[in-house]
N, C-alpha and C positions, 0 to 999 in steps of 0.2 A: 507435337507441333504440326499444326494442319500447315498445308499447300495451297493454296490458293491459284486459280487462273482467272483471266479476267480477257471476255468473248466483246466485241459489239454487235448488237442487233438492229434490224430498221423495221419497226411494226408502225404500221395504218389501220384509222378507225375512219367510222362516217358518221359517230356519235362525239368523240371527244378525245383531247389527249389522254385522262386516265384511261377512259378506254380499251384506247392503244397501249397503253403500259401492258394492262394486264392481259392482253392478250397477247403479245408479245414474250411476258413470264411464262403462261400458259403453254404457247407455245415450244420454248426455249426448254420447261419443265417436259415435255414428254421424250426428250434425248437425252440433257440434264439432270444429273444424281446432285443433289448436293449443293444445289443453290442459297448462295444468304444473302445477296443483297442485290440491287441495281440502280445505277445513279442514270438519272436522264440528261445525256450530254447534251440534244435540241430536240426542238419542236419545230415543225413547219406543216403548213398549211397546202390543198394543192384547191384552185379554184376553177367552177365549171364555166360554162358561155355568159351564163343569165348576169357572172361576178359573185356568186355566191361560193364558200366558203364548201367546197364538196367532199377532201376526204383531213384527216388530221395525220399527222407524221411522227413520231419520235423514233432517238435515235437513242438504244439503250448500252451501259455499260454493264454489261451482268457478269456477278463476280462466282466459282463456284469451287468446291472443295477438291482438287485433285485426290484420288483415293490409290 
């Protein structure tokens, strides 16, 4: 029987939210043994002077195997 725990992360991109996803796993994987899934609880946007759309946000559920 695996164990499961389950982390939230906040990863930013200035390309897109998948982006952000997967830098966030990326990240989350280099402490992280044993990752299998991640559900995206939000997304937001943050914007610069001009009104443009400057970085992307998500807010990740990452689930991973207790060992």
């Amino acid at each position: 029987m695996a164990i499961m725990k389950v982390i939230e992360i906040l990863s930013e991109s200035d390309k897109n939210w998948e982006d952000a996803t997967r830098k966030g796993i990326a990240k989350a994987s280099q402490s992280l043994k044993g990752i299998r899934s991640a559900w995206v609880q939000d997304q937001s946007v943050t914007v610069n002077d001009s009104g443009e759309v400057d970085k992307y946000r998500v807010s990740l559920k990452v689930s991973f195997e207790v060992m």
